[in-house]
C-alpha positions as CSV (number, residue, x, y, z in Angstrom):
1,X,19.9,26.9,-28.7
2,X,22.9,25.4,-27.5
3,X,22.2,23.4,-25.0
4,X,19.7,20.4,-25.0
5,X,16.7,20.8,-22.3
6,X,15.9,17.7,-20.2
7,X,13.2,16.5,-22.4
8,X,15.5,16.6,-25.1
9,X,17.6,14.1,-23.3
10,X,14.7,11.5,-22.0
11,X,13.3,11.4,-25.6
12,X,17.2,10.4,-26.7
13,X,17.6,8.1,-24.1
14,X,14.0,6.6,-24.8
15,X,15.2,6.0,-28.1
16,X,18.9,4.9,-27.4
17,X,17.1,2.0,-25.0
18,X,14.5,0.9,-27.8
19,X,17.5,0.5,-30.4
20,X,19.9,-1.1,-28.3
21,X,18.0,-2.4,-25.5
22,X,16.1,-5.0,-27.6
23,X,12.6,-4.6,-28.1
24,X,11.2,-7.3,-26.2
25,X,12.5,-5.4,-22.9
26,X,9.7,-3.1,-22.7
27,X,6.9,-5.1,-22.9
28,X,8.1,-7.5,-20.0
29,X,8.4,-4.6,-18.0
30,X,5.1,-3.7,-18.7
31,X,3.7,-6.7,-18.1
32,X,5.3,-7.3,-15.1
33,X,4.3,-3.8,-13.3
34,X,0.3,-4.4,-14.6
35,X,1.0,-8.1,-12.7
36,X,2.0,-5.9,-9.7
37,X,-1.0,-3.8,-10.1
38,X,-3.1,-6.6,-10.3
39,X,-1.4,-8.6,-7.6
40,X,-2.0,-5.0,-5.5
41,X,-6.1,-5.2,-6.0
42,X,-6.4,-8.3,-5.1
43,X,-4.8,-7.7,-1.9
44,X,-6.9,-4.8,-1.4
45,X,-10.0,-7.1,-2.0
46,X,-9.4,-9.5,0.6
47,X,-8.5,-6.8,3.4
48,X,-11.6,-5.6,2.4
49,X,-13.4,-8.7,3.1
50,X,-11.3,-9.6,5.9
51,X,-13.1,-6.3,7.3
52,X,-16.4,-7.2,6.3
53,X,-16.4,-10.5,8.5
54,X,-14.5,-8.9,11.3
55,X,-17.9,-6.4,11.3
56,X,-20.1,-9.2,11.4
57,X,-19.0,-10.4,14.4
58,X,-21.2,-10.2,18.0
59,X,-19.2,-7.5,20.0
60,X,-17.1,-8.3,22.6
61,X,-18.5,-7.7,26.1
62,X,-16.6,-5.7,28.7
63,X,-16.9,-7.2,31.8
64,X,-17.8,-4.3,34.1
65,X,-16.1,-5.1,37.3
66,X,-12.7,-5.2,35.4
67,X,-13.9,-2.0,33.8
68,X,-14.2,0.0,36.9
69,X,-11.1,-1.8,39.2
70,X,-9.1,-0.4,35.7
71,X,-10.8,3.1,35.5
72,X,-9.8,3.1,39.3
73,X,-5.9,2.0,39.0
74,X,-5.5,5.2,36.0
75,X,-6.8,7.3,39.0
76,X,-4.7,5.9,41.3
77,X,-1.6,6.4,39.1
78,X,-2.9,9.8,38.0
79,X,-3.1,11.1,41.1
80,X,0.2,9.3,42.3
């Protein structure tokens, strides 16, 4: 009984910064990490639609002459 455990400590602390810290400090930090969040979604959103309209492309065609003169230099260099 002594000794104070680590939660002890953070729930001092907690209290210490509301006191002295000022009140308004807390919820600008909130606010600012849920703007963070948000501005974290949105990004997500539009890679997600960036990869929709990639999708919806027409595929690119491989011309097969360069395919086979390229399948033929890896052999080359493979087998030295």
């Amino acid at each position: 009984m002594g000794s104070f455990s680590i939660w002890h400590w953070l729930i001092v602390l907690a209290v210490v910064l509301i006191l002295f810290g000022g009140g308004g400090k807390i919820p600008k930090l909130m606010r600012d990490m849920g703007q963070g969040i948000n501005a974290f979604k949105k990004g997500l959103k539009e890679d997600n639609k960036k990869k929709e309209g990639e999708s919806g492309e027409d595929p690119k065609v491989i011309d097969q002459d360069s395919a086979m003169a390229s399948s033929q230099d890896r052999d080359k260099a493979a087998n030295g």
